[in-house]
N, C-alpha and C positions, 0 to 999 in steps of 0.2 A: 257379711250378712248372707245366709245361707239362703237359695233362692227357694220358696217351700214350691213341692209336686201338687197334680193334681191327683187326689185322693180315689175323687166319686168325679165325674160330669156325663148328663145324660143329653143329648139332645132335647130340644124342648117342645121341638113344631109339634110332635103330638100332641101333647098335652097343653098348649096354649090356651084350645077354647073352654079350657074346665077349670083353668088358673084363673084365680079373682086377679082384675088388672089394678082395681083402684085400691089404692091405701085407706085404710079406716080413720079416717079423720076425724069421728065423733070421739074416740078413745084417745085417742092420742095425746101425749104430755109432752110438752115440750121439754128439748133438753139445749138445745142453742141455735138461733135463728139469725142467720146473716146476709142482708144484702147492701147496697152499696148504690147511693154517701148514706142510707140512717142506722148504718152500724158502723161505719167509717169512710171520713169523706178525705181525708192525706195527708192530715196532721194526727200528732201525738200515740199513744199507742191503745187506749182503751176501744174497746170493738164493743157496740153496744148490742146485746140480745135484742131483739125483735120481737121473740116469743116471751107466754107467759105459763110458768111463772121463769124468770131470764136465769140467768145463769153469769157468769163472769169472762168477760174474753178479754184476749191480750195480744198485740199485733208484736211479733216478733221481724229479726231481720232490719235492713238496712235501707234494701235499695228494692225493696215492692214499692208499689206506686197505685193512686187511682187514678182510671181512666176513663171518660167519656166516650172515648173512640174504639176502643176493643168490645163490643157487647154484642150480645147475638144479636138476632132478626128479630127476635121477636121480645126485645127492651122497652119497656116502656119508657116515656118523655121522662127526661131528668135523671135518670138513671144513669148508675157506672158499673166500674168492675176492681176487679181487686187481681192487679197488675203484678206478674211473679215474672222476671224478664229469665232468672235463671234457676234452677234449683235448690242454691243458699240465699234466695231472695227474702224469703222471712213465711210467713204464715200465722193462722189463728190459734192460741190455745186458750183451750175452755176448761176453769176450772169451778167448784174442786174435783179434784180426783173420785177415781172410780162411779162416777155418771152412768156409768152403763153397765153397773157391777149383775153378778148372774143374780142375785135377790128382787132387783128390780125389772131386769129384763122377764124372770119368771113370771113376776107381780103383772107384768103388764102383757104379757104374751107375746113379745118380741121387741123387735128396735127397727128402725128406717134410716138410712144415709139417702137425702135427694142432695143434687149438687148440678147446676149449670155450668159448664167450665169448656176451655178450650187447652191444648196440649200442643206448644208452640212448633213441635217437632224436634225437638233440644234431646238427644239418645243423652241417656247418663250411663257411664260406663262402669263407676261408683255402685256398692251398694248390687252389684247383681241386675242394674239397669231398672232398679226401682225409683218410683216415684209417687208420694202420696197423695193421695184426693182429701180420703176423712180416714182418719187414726186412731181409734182408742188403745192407748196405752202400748202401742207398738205391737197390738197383736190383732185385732180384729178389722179390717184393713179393705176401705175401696180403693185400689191402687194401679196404675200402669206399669206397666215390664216395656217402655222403651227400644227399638233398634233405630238406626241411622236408613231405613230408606223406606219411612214416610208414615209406618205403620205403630200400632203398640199394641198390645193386649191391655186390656181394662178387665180386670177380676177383682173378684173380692177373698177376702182371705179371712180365717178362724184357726181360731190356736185351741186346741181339745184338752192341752195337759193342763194338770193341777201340781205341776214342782215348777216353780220360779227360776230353776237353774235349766229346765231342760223343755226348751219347748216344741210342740206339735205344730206347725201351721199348714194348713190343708188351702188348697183355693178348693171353692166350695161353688163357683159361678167363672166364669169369663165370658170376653165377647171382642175383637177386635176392631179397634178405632184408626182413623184418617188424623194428620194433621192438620193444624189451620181450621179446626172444624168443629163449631161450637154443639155439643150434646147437652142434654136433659137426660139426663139419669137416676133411677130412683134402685137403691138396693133395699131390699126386705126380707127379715129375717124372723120367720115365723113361727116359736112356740109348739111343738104337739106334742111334750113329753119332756121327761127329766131323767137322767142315771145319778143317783145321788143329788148333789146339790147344781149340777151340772146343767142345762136348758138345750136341749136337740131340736132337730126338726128341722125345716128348707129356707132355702136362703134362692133367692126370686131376685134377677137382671134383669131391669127394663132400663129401655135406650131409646130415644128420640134427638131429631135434627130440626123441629117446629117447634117445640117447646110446647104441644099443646096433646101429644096425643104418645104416650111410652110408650114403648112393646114389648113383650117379656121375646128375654132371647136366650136366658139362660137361667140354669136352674139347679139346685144338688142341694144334700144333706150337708148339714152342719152341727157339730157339737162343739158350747160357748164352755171350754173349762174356768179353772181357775186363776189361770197363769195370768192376765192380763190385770186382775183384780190384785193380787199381790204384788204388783211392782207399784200403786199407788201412783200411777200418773196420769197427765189428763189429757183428753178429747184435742185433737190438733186438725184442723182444717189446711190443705195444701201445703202440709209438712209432716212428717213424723211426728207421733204423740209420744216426747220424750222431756224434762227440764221446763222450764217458763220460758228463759230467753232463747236458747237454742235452734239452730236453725241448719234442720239436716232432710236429706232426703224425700226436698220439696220439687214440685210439679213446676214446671217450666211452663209460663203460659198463662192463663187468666180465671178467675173466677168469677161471675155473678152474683149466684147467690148460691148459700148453703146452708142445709139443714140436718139436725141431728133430733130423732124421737123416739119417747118408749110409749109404744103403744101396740094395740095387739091388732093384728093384719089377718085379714082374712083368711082364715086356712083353705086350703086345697081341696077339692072336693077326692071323694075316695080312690075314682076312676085316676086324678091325676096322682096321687099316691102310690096305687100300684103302675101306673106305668114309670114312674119315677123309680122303682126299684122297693120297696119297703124301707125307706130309708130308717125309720126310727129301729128299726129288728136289727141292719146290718153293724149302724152305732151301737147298740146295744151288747149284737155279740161282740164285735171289735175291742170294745173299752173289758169284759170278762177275759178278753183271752191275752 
């Protein structure tokens, strides 16, 4: 697995106090909503949706586990986690397929990954030392890049091409993370234009250690092509969005809760636009030439 470069990233401190922080939650559709035991408490394998309207989940893998004793600071009473001791430990898939295809992401002016998770500090050596958070179809991707002494990068990742055999993946956001160390993380991916049938525009990293309060840390353009909508596969929480039962290229470590939405996100004000570079012009000429 070819490890994808970074494309675009700008610095964000500028631009932080012009970036909308909160998510639009009036708009917002649910696409799959999980936390832990009322979506799975550590029998059988159905994951139940949370949101509405729900969707389908499927617990893959062997040896996940729920846990009462792994959960952040800030869990509520009763509450657990959805326990990945190693990287083929199993994970969510949500189906049907294509959830997040570009017709809807357009319709709705973007899509949202939030996920509570800890990263046990397990390097995969596998895979280009990838490991996935939230998946769609193996190309649109909140994911850590792994090493062995203590650290990983967290970025998010988009794949621009429209040929199934050849693809683009850009990281479009990163931020680096601690092991042993539970985040709140919300990625957002916000709508301001289209080339063709294609959906552009910026992709927003907010990160917290409280569970109550994000901070945008990172930032850059994105274009959602085709590629991930043609392979016809579904949405995978803490594993690769690849197959029903398979179970590859999963995060080591724990999850709370996670979420997946098309809804459309507060766009940026113009100020942060131009200090972000004119992202929608540079996609534009990029994909002409």
């Amino acid at each position: 697995m070819k490890k994808p470069t970074i494309r675009t990233f700008t610095p964000i401190s500028a631009v932080a106090a012009v970036f909308g922080l909160a998510a639009s939650s009036a708009n917002a559709q649910n696409v799959f909503t999980a936390n832990f035991p009322a979506s799975w408490a550590g029998t059988g394998t159905v994951v139940t949706d949370q949101g509405t309207p729900s969707n389908t989940g499927a617990m893959t893998g062997s040896t996940r586990n729920y846990s009462t004793t792994a959960v952040p600071s800030w869990a509520a009473a009763g509450t657990g986690s959805l326990d990945l001791p190693s990287r083929t430990a199993g994970g969510i898939k949500v189906t049907p397929d294509q959830l997040l295809n570009n017709a809807a992401v357009l319709s709705a002016g973007g899509f949202t990954y939030n996920i509570d998770f800890l990263w046990n500090g397990t390097d995969s050596t596998q895979f280009t030392h990838i490991q996935k958070l939230i998946d769609y179809a193996g190309t649109e991707s909140l994911q850590l890049v792994t090493t062995a002494s203590g650290t990983a990068t967290l970025e998010m990742t988009m794949n621009a091409s429209d040929n199934s055999t050849v693809g683009n993946e850009q990281v479009v956001a990163s931020t680096t993370i601690n092991q042993n160390t539970w985040y709140d993380v919300s990625m957002r991916f916000n709508v301001s234009g289209q080339v063709g049938s294609d959906p552009v525009g910026i992709a927003s990293l907010l990160i917290d250690t409280t569970g109550s309060n994000p901070t945008l840390v990172s930032a850059g353009s994105g274009m959602k092509g085709q590629y991930g909508d043609d392979y016809n596969r579904p949405i995978a929480i803490g594993e690769f969005g690849y197959g029903v039962s398979t179970s590859l290229i999963g995060l080591a470590g724990d999850i709370y809760s996670a979420q997946i939405l098309l809804g459309a996100i507060p766009e940026p004000s113009t100020v942060a636009l131009g200090a972000l570079g004119g992202f929608a012009a540079l996609l534009l000429r990029r994909r002409k030439s």
